[in-house]
N, C-alpha and C positions, 0 to 999 in steps of 0.2 A: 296608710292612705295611698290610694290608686293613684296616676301618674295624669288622669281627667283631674280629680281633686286638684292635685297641686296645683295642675294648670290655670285653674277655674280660681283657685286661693292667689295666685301670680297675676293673671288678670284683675281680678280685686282690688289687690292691695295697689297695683301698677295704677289705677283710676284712682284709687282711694290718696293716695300719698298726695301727687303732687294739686290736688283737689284742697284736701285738707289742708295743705304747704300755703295753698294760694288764699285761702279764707283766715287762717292764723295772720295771716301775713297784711291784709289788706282789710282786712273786717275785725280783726281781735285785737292783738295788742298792737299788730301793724298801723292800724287804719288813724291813729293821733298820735306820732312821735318826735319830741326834740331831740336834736342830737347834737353832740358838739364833741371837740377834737384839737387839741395840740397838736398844732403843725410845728411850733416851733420851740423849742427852751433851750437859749442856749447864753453861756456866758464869754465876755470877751474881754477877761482878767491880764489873759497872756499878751493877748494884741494891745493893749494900751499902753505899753513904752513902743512898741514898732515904730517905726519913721514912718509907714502907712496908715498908722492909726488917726490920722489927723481929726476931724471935730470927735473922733470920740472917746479924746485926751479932755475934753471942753466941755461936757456935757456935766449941767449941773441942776441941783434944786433948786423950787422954787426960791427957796431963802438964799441962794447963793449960795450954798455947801455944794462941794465937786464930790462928784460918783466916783467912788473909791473900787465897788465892785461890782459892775454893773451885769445885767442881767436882761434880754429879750424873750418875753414869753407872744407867741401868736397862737389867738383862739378863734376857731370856728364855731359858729354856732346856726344850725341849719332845721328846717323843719324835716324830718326823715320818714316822714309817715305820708298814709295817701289821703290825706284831707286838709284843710285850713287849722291854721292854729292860729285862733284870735286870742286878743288881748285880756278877755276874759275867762282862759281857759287854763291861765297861767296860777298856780295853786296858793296864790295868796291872797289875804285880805283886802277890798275892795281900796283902804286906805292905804297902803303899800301901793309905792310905783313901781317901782323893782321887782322883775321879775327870775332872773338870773344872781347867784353871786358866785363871783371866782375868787377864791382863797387861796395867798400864797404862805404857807408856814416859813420862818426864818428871812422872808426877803418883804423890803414894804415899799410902796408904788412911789416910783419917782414921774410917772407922764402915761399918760397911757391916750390910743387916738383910734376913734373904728373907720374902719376902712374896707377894702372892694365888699360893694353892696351889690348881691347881685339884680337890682334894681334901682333906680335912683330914687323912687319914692319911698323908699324905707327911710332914707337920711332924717327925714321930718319925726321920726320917733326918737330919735339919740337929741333933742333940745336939751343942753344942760341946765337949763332952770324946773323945766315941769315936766323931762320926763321921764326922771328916776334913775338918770345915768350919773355915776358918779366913785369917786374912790377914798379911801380913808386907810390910815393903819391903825392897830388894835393890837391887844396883846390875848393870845387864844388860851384857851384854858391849862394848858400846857405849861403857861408863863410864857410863851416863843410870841415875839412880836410878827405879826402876819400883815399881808396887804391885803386889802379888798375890793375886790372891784364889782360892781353894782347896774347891773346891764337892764334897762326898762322891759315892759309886756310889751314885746315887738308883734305883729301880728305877724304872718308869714304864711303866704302861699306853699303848694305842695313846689318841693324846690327852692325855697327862697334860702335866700344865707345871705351871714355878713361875717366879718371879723375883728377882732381886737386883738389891738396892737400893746402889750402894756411894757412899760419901760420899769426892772426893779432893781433894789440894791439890797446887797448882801447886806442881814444884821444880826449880826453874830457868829458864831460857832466857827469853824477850821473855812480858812477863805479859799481852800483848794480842795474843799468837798462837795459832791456832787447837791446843787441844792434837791430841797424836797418837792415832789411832784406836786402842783398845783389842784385843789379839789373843785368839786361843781356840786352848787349846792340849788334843784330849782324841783318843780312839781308840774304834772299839766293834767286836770281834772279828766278824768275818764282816759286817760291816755296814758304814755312813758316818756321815760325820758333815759337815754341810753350814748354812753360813749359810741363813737363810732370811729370807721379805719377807712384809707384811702383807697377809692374805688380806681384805680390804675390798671388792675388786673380783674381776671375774673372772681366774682364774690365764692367764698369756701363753702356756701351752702349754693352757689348753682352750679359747683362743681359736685358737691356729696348727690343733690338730685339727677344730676347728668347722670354718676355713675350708678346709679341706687336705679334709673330707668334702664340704664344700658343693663344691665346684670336681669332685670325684668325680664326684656329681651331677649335675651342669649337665652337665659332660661325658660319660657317661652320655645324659644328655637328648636331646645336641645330636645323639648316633651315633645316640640313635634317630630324629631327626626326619630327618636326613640320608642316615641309611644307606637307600637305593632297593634294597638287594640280595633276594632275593625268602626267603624265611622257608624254614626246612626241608622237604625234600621236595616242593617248590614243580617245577613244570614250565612249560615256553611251551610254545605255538605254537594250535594252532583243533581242536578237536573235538566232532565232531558226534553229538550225543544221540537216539535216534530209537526208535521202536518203541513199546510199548502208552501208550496214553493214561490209563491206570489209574493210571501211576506217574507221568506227564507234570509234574504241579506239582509234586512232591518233586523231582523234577531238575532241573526252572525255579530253584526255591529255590535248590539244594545248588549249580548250578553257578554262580550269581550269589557267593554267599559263598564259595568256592574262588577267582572269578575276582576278588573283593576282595581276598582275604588274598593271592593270586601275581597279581600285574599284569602278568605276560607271556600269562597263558592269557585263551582268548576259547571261550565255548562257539556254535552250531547246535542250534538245535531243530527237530524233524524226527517228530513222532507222531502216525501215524496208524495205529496197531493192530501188535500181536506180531507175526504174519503180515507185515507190508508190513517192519517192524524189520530183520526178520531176512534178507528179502528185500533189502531194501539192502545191510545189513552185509555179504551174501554175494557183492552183486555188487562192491561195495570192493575185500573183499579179491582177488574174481579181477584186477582190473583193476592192481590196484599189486600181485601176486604176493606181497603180506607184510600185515602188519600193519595197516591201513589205521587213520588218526584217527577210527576213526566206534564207537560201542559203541550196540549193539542191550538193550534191554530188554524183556522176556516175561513174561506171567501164564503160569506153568506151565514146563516144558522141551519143547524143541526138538523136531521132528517127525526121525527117524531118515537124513534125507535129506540134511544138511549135516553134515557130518563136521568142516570143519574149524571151524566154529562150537564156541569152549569157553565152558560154562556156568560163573558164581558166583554163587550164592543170596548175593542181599542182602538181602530184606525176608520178613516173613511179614506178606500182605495179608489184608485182608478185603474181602468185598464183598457188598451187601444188595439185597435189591429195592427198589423207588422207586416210590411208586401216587400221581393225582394224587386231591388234596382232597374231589373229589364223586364218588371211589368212597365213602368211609365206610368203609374196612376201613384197620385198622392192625397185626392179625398176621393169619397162615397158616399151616395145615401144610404140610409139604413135598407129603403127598398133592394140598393142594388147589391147589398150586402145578404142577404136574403135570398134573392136569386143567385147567389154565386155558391151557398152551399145548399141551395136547391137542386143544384149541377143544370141551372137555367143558360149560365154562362161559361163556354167553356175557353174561350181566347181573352185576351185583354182586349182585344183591337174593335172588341164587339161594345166595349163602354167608352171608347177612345183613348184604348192602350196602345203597348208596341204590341207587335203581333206575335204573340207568347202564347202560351197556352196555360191555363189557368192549373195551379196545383194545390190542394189544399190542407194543408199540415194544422192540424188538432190537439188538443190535451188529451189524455185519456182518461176512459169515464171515471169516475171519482175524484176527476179535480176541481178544485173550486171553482176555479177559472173559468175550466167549459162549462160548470153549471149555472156561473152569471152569464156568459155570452150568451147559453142556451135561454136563460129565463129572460135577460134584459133584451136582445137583441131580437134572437129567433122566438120570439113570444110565446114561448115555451117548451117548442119543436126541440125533439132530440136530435142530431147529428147523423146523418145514413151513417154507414158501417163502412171502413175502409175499402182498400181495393189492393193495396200498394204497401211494401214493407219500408222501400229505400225513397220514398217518394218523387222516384222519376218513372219508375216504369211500372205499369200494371202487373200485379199475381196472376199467375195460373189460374183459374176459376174466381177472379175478381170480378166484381158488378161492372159492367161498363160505365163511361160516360166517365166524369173529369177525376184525374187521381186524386184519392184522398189517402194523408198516411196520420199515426199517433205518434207521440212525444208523451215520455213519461215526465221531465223537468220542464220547468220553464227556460234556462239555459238550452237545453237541446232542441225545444220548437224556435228557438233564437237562431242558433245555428243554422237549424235547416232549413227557416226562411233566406238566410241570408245566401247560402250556398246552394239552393236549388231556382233556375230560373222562370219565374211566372209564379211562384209560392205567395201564398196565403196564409197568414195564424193572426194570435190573439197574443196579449201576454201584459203582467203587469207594467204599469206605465213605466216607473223607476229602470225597473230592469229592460223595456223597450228603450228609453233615451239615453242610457249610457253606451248604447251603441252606434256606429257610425255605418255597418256596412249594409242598412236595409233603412226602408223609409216607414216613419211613425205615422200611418194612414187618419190624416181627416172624419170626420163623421157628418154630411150636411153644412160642411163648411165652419165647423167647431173643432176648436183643437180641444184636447185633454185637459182640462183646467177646471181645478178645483170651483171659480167662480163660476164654468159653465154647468158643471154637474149641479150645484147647488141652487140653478137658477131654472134647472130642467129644462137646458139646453145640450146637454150631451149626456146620450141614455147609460153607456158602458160603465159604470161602476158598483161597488158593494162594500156591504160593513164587512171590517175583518173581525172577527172574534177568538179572544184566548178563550179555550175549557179548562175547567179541570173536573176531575172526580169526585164527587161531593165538594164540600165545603172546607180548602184548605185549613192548618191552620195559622193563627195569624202571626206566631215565629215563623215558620218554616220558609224553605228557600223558595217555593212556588209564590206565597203569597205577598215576600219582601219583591220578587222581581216583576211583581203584575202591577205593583205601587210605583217600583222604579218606572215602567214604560208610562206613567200618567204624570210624572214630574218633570220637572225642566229638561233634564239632562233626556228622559227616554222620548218626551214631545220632540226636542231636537232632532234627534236623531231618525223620528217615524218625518217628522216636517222634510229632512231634508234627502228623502226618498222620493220627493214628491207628491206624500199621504197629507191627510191631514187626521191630527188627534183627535179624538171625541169627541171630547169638552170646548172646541172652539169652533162647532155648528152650532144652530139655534137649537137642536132639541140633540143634547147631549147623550141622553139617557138611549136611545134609540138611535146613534148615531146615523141620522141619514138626514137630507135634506128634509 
């Protein structure tokens, strides 16, 4: 049996026990029980010449015969179950009052008196004429004269108790022998009736459950420290993550905690733009004719030229422009965004900048990125053609008019906005605001926000999409961590990117507003 099983059997039995413990107890034989108990049997043969013993040198029978060898028994008699025990529940004939008898072998009753009740409306059931309290001696089958005492159908709440007191004297046998224990002779229909022992300390059965749980427990504990077996849905073996760099940290992230939680899997990072992604992915799968461990991810969907590339929308992104500090512009219309890589504009000081000179740092072709800016922004216009390597100064035989340079990451068009004066780019949002040394550009007076895109108030966003090569299958590592990115843990971690998951736009399936 696997080390799940036991676990699973541990758990079980753990609900099962003290379940069953508490129905036994409260509903079976528990649920109707009297109980009763010897607090006291003792004799005080030796103490009756003492000079202390004073009246109980005196103490006599009714007839005037003196207590030669006297004897104190104290009986408790309690209801021990969790319900009423009435008067008619007490296992004798409707003509019997007596419900209780206590028998003493060798000693026969000289006085007997009941006492602490723990209520004071019980006293009305002990009337010695009608209701069945009473005492006598007899001689038992044994030939041993016995005492009897004769206690009425007391009704009694859950809790109730009283006691008896009975006063007896040694008759017969060796007068320094220990007398014989006292019996309990009684029945309660549908129910028990049971000795029972002083509750002072903790009860031996909620000490065996304590530890019967605790060992649950630790056992429990120990499956889980030991059990190596890899968690639900868990996959091995190595797959490789590759394509836009837009989404690049969220899979850094997601694949590191996947590869925590299943210790057999290992990821490859591999992103340098949608374009080159998907270019890999394609060559994978020609080369291993199936499946291949690699998953391409894309700002936007697939150019109609890869057929067997299948698309699933996992995020809806955003993405802002990025100006560095000593433009002095922190929003834009789309218009004037438009003319700025029309090279309409070539200063800031012409839309009410500082008076810098406009530089404009790009993705290069194949990346998602510049192909949403290009389709959502520039309404479908491509990008002119550089001019510039280092994005400060014009190439030899570059196009005039405002420098334009390329970035192959999304990190290094970060950089170079941030460290060339008058710069211009784009870049995923996430990766825009964890920066501080450039300003996250406005669009018409919208900031980046999920609620603005979704309201079609701020154009700049796109669905991101995982590929793979044909139809993983559904062990394998590619298709256990495309499930992970749709559950709690990989929503998390895309949400706190500043994406939003799929599944929590109105039209899921098409991830877009």
């Amino acid at each position: 049996m696997d080390l799940d099983l036991w676990a699973l059997v541990l758990s079980i039995v753990g609900i099962g026990v003290p379940v069953f413990a508490f129905l036994w107890e409260f509903f079976f034989v528990g649920r109707k029980r009297l109980g009763y108990r010897v607090q006291m049997d003792t004799t005080v043969m030796d103490e009756m010449s003492t000079k202390l013993a004073g009246v109980l040198t005196r103490m006599k029978r009714e007839n005037g015969t003196a207590l030669v060898n006297p004897s104190f028994v104290l009986v408790r008699v309690e209801n021990d179950g969790a319900t009423t025990i009435d008067s008619s529940d007490y296992q004798v004939i409707p003509e019997v009052k007596a419900g209780i008898r206590i028998m003493f072998p060798g000693r026969t009753v000289s006085g007997m008196v009941v006492t602490e009740l723990s209520k004071p409306d019980l006293r009305q059931n002990f009337d010695e004429d009608a209701s069945g309290l009473s005492s006598r001696d007899i001689v038992n089958g044994a030939g041993e004269p016995t005492g009897v005492v004769d206690l009425p159908r007391v009704p009694l709440n859950r809790n109730d108790h009283y006691k008896v007191l009975v006063i007896l004297e040694r008759a017969g046998g060796e007068a320094d022998a220990k007398p014989k224990d006292p019996t309990v002779e009684a029945g309660i229909k549908g129910g028990s009736v049971r000795e029972t022992t002083s509750r002072t300390g903790v009860p031996r059965r909620a000490l065996a459950l304590l530890a019967f749980l605790t060992a649950v427990i630790v056992g429990l504990g120990l499956f889980t420290v030991f059990n190596e077996d890899s968690p639900l849905d868990c996959a091995t073996g190595t797959l490789r993550l590759t394509g836009s760099t837009a989404i690049e940290a969220v899979m850094r992230e997601a694949g590191a905690m996947y590869a925590d939680t299943c210790s057999g899997a290992s990821f490859g990072f591999d992103f340098h733009g949608s374009s080159a992604g998907l270019n890999t992915l394609q060559e994978a799968g020609n080369q291993a004719k199936a499946a291949p461990d690699v998953l391409a991810f894309s700002d936007g969907a697939k150019a109609d030229l890869q057929p067997q590339l299948l698309p699933r929308p996992v995020a809806f992104m955003l993405f802002t422009l990025v100006v560095n500090k000593d433009a002095g512009v922190g929003d834009l219309t789309v218009d004037q965004v438009r003319r700025l890589y029309a090279g309409q504009i070539a200063n800031w000081k012409d839309i009410g900048g500082n008076d810098v000179p406009v530089a404009l740092i790009s993705r290069k072709p194949g990346s998602g990125t510049r192909t949403t800016f290009q389709h959502q922004i520039l309404q479908g216009k491509r990008e002119p053609a550089t001019n510039s390597d280092n994005c400060r100064t014009r190439d030899k035989g570059g196009d005039p008019g405002v420098i334009r340079c390329e970035r192959d990451r999304t990190e290094d068009l970060l950089n170079g906005v941030a460290t060339t004066p008058g710069a211009l780019g784009y870049a995923e949002l996430g990766a825009a605001t964890r920066r501080t040394d450039l300003v996250v550009v406005r669009m018409d007076g919208q900031k980046a926000t999920l609620q603005a895109a979704s309201h079609g108030a701020y154009p700049f966003w796109e669905t991101e999409f995982a590929y793979t090569y044909q139809e993983p299958k559904a062990n394998s590592l590619a298709a256990s961590f495309l499930r992970y990115l749709t559950n709690q843990v990989g929503k998390d971690i895309i949400r706190s990117h500043g994406n939003r998951p799929c599944d929590e736009l109105e039209n899921p399936v098409l991830c877009r507003p």
